[in-house]
C-alpha positions as CSV (number, residue, x, y, z in Angstrom):
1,X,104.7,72.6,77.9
2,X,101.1,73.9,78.5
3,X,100.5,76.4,80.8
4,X,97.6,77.7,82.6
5,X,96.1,81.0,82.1
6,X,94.2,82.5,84.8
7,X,92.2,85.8,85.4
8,X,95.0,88.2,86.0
9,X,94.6,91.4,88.3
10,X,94.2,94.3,86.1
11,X,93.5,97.4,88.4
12,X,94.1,98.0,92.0
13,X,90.6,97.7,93.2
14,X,89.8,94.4,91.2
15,X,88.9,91.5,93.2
16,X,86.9,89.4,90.2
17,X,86.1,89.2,86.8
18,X,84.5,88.1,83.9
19,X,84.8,87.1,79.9
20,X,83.2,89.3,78.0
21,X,84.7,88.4,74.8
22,X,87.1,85.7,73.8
23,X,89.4,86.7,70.7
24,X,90.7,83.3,70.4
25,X,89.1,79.8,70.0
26,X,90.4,76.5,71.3
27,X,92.8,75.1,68.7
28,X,93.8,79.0,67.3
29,X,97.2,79.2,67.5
30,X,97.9,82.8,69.8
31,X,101.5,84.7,69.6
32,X,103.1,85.6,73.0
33,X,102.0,89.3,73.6
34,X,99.0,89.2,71.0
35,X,95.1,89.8,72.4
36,X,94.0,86.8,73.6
37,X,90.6,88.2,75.9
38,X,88.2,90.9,77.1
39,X,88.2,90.8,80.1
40,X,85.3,92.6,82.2
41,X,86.9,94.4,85.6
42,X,85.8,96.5,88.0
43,X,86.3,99.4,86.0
44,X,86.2,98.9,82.6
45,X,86.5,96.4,79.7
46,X,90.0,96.0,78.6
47,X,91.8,93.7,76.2
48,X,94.4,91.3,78.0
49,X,97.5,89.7,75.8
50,X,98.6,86.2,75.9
51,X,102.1,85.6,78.2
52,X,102.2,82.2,76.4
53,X,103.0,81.4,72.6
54,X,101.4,77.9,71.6
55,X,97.8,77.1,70.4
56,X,94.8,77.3,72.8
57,X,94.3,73.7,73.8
58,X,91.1,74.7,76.1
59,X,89.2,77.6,77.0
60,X,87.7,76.9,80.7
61,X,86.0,79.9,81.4
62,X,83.4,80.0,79.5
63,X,81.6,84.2,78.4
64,X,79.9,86.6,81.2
65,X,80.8,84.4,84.2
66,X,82.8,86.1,87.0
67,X,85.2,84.5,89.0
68,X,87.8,85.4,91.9
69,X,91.0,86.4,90.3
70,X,93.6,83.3,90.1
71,X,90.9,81.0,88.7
72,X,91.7,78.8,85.7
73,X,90.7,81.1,82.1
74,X,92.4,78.7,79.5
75,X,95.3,76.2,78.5
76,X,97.9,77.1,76.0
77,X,100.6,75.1,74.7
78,X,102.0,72.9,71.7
79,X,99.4,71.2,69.2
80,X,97.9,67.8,70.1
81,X,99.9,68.3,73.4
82,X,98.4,66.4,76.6
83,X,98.2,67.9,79.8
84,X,96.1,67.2,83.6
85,X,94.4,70.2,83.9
86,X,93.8,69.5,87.2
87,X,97.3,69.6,87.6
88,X,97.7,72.7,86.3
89,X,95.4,74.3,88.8
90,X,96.5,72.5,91.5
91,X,100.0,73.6,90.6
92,X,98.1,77.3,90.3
93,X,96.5,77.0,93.7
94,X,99.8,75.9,95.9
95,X,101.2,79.1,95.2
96,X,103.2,78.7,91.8
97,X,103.3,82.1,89.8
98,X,101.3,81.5,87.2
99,X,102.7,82.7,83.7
100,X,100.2,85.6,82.9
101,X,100.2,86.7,86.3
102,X,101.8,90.8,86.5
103,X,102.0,92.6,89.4
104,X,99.9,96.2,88.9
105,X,102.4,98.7,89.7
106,X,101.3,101.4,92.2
107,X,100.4,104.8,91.3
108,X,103.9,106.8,90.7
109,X,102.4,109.9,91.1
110,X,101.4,112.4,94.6
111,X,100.8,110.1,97.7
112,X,97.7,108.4,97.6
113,X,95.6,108.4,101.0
114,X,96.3,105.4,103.5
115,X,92.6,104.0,102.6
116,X,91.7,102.5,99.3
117,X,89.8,105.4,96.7
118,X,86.6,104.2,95.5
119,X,87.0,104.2,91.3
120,X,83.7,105.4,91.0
121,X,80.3,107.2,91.9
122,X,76.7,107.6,91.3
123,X,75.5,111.6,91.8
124,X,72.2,110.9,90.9
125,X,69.5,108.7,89.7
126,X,69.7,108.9,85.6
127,X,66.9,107.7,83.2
128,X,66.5,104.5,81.7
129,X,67.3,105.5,77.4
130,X,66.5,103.2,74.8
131,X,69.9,101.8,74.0
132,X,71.2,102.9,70.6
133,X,72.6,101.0,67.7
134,X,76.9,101.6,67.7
135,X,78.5,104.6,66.6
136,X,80.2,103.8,63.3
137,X,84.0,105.0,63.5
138,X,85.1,108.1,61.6
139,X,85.5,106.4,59.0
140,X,82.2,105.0,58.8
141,X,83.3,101.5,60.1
142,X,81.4,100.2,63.3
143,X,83.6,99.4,66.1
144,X,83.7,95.3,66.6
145,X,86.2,93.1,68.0
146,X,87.3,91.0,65.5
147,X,85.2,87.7,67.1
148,X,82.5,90.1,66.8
149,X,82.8,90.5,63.4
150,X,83.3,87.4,62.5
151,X,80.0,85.8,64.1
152,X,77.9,88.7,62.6
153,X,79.1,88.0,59.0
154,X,78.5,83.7,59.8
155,X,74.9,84.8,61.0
156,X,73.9,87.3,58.5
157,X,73.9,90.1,61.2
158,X,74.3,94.1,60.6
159,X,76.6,95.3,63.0
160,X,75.4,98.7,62.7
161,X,72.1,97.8,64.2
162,X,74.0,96.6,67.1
163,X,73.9,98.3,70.2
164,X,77.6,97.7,71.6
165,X,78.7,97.3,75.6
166,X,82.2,97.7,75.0
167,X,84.5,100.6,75.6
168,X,83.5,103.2,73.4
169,X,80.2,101.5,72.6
170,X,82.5,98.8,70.8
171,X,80.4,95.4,69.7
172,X,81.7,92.4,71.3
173,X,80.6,88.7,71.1
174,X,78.5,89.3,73.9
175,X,76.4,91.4,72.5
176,X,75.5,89.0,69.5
177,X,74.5,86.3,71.7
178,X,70.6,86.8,71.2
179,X,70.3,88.4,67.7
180,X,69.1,86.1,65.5
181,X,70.5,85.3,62.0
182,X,69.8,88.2,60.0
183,X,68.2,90.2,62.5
184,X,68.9,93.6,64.3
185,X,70.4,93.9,68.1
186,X,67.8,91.7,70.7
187,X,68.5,94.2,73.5
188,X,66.4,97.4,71.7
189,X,63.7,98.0,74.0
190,X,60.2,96.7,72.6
191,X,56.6,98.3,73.5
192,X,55.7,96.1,76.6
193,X,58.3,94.1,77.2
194,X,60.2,93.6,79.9
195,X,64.3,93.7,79.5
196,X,67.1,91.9,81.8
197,X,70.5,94.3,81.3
198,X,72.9,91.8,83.4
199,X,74.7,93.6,86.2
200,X,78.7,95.1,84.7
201,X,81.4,94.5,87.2
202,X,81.3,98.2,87.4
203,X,77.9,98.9,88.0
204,X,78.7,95.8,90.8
205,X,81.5,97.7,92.0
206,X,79.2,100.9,92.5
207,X,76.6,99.8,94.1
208,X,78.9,98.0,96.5
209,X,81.2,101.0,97.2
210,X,78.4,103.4,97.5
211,X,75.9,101.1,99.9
212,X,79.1,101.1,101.9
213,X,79.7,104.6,101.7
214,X,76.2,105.9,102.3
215,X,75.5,103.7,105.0
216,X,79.0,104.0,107.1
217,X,79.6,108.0,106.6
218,X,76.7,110.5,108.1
219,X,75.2,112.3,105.4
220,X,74.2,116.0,105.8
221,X,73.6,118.6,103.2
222,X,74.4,122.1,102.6
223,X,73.5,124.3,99.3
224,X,74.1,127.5,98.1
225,X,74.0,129.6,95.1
226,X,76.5,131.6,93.2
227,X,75.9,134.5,90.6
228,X,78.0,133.6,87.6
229,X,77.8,136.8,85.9
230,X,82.1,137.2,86.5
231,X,82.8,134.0,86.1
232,X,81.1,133.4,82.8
233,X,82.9,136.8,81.4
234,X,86.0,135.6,82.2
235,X,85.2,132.7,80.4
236,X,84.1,134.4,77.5
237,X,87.4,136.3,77.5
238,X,89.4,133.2,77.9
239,X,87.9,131.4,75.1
240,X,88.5,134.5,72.3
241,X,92.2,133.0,72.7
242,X,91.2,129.4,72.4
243,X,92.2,129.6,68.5
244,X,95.9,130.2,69.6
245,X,96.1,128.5,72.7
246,X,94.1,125.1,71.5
247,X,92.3,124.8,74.9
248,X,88.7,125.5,75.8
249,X,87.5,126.2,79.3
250,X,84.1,124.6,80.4
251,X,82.4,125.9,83.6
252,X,83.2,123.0,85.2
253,X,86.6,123.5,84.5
254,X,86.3,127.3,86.3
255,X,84.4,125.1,89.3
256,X,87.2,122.7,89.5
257,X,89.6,125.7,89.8
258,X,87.8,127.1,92.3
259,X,87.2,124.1,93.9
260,X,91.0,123.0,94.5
261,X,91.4,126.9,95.8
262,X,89.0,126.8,98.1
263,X,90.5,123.4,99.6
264,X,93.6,124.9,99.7
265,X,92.4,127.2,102.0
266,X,90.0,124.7,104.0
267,X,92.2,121.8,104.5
268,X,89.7,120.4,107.0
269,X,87.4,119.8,103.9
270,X,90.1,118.3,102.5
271,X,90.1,114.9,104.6
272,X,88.7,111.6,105.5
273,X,87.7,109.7,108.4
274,X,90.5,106.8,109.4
275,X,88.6,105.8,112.8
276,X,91.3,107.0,115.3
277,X,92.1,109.9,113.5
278,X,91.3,112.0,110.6
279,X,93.6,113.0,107.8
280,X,93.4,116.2,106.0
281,X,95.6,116.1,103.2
282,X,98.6,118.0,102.4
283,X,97.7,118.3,98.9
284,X,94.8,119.3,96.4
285,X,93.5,116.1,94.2
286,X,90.5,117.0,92.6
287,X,88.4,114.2,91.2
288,X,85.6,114.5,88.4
289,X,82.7,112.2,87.6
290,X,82.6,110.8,84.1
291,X,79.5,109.5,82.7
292,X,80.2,105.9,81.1
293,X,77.5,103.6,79.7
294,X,78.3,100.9,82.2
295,X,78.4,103.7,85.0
296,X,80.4,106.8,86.5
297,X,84.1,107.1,87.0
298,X,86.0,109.6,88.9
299,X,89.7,110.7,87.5
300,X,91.5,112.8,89.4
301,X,93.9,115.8,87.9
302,X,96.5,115.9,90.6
303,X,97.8,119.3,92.5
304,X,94.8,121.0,91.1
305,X,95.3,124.1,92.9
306,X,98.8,125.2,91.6
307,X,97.7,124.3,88.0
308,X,96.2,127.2,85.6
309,X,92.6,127.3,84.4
310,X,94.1,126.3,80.9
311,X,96.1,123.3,82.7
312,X,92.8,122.1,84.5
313,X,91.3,122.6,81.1
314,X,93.3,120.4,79.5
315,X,93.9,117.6,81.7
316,X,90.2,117.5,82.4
317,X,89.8,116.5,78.4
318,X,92.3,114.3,78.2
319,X,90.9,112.6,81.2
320,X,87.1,112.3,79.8
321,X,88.6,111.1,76.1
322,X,90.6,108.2,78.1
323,X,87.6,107.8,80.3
324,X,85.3,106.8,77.2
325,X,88.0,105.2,75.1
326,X,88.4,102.6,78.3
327,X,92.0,103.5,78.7
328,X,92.7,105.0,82.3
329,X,95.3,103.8,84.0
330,X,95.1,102.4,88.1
331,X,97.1,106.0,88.5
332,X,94.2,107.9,87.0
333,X,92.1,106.8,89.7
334,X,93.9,107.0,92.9
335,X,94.5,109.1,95.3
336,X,91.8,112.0,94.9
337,X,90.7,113.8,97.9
338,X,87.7,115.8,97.1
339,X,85.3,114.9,94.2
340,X,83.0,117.0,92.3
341,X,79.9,115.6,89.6
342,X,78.4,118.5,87.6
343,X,75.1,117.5,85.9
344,X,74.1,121.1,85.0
345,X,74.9,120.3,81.3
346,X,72.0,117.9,81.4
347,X,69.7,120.9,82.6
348,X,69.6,119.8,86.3
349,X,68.9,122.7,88.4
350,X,70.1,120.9,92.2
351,X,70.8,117.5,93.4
352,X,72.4,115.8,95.7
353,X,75.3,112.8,95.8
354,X,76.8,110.6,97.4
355,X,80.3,111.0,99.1
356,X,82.9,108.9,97.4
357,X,84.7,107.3,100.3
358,X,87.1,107.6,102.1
359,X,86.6,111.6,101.1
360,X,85.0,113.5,103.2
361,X,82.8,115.5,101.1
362,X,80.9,115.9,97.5
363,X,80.1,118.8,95.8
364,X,77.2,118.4,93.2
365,X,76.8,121.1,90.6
366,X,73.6,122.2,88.5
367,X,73.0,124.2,85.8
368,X,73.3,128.3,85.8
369,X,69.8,129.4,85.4
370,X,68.7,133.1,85.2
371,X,66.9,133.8,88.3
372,X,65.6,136.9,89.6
373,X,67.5,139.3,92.2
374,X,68.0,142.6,94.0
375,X,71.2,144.5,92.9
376,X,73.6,146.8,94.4
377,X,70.8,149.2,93.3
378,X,68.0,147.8,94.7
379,X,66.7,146.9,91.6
380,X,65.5,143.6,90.3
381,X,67.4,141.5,87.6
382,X,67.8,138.0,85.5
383,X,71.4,137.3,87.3
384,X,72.8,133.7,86.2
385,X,72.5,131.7,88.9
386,X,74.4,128.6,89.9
387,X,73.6,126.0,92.6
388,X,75.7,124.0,94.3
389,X,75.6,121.0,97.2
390,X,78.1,119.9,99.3
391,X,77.4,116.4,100.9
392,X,79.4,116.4,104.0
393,X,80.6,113.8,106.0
394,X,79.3,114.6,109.7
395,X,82.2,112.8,111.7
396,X,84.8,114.8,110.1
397,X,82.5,118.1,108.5
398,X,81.0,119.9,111.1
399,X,77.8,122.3,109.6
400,X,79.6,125.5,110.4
401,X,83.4,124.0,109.1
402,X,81.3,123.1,105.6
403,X,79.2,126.4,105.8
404,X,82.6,128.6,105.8
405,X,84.1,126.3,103.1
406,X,81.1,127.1,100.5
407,X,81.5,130.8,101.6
408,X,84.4,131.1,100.5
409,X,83.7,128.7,97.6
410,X,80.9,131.7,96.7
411,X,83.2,134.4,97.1
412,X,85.9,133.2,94.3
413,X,83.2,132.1,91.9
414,X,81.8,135.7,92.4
415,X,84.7,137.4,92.1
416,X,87.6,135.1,89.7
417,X,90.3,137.8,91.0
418,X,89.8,136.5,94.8
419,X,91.4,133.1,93.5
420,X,94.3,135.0,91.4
């Protein structure tokens, strides 16, 4: 009997989507459980797996258009089998489950807050880069889905001039679409020539979230500077161990640990507006921006301040490695309740961001520069410097509540034993 595929609901936040890649064609037979479609979400690109086992007797939705979720992707069922298709939408439309359909389980983990998390956010304006042509796999392979593949070897097409939009910089079909026979990736930027990169779902997703966020909460900025003189020793000193205990702490990691202590001792920074009332939240959730070609993410390492430096350590990589690879889970996303985006690894001295609603606050992070100042002694030094800004939300930050926070914020980088 055919039955109807239709674009299922594949994170928490997704309200639409689009092909990016079909991995079957009509009249392909498809396995139940075998990849059938990329399919473009809010988020990310991930791979979705037939429910039905039959041969594809129609694909409806045809590549890069995005529609609401429910509507009509493709027909499977027996060969040379007829079917109504409008049938099998109306059926689809008056409520009957549809076969693919799976409910996305909510997040098991810590209570998330009663308003939905935005997935992602923008700290800062980045450069435009000349896209570059996809990162062969360790073994010297270049990353394609296997439709991929196949069109570049029927046009004559070198996949490792391909610049790939896929998770992980993977080629899809997509990406092939412009490239003529025997010819290297269209969308490398030429001398004078304008270029149309289409909008992701995420980067649709951002701007929406953000617009909202930016224009509903009232911005207001605070900034200080921290001497990372202690900090980075202790770093030092925890790293000669990083041999034997097979993690490696990053500054950001020692910011996010003294981050989630410093929330722990401000809970009123550690809240968000619900119109009648605020809520400041009984536990720590740190989230960190991930950088993404299609845009920024924000995972969140839960209870972050009862874990150890080494804990945040870790769970911080494992996060950016899933991050890249496209494989977060809804649960990776929810429920954080503070945010931090660190662009000092890219040499930025001091921005600004953009609260990530319905948090309360953002703390951007620059680079540790050595800067000139007056010792205990009187006497002028390089010290390692550190800036930091917190963008506050004004109906639940006040400038003195936000001030105190980044004192204390100060005070633990300055001195690691304050937080121990």
């Amino acid at each position: 009997m055919a039955q109807l595929i239709v674009m299922p609901k594949l994170s928490d936040t997704m309200e639409e989507g689009a092909i990016a890649n079909w991995l079957k064609k009509e009249g392909d037979a498809v396995d139940e459980g075998e990849d059938l479609v990329e399919i473009e979400t809010d988020k990310a690109t991930m791979t979705f797996a037939s429910s039905a086992e039959g041969v594809v007797l129609k694909l409806v939705l045809p590549p890069h258009k995005t529609v609401p979720l429910g509507s009509p992707l493709c027909v499977i069922g027996n060969k040379g089998e007829s079917y109504n298709l409008d049938e099998l939408v109306a059926k689809a439309s008056a409520g009957k489950a549809p076969a693919d359909k799976k409910p996305v389980p909510a997040p098991a983990a810590a209570p998330a807050p009663k308003v939905a998390v935005a997935p992602t956010v923008i700290a800062a304006p980045q450069p435009v880069k000349a896209p570059s042509a996809a990162a062969p796999a360790g073994n010297g392979r270049v990353k394609a889905s296997p439709l991929a593949k196949k069109m570049a070897a029927d046009k004559g097409i070198d996949l490792s001039a391909v610049h790939g939009s896929g998770p992980a910089g993977r080629v899809v079909a997509r990406d092939l679409d412009n490239v003529p026979s025997g010819g290297s990736s269209a969308r490398a930027v030429r001398t004078g020539e304008d270029r149309i990169v289409p909008n992701s779902m995420m980067r649709k997703t951002i701007a929406k979230r953000l617009l909202a966020g930016k224009n509903e909460a009232p911005h207001f900025y605070l900034t200080v500077s921290a001497d990372m003189t202690r900090m980075n020793d202790w770093r030092a000193r925890l790293n000669k161990d990083a041999d034997k205990s097979g993690v490696k702490v990053s500054v950001n990691d020692l910011v996010i640990l003294a981050v989630a202590k410093a929330l722990a001792k401000h809970p009123e920074i550690n809240a968000s507006w619900q119109g009648e009332s605020i809520i400041e939240y009984g536990n720590v959730h740190v989230a960190m921006a991930v950088a993404l070609p299609s845009g920024l993410v924000t995972p969140v390492i839960r209870h972050t301040d009862q874990l150890s430096i080494r804990d945040i350590a870790k769970a911080s990589r494992e996060l950016a490695v899933r991050a890249k690879d496209g494989k977060l889970s809804n649960e990776d996303y929810a429920g954080g309740t503070f945010t931090i985006s660190n662009l000092g690894m890219f040499g930025i001295e001091e921005f600004t961001a953009i609260i990530n609603p319905p948090q309360a606050a953002i703390l951007a992070v620059g680079a540790t520069i050595p800067t000139p100042a007056v010792d205990a002694k009187g006497q002028v030094v390089a010290q390692p410097r550190m800036k930091m800004t917190m963008s506050c939300d004004h109906r639940v930050i006040d400038g003195a509540m936000g001030a105190q926070f980044l004192q204390t914020l100060v005070g633990f980088i300055e001195d690691p034993l304050n937080m121990l």
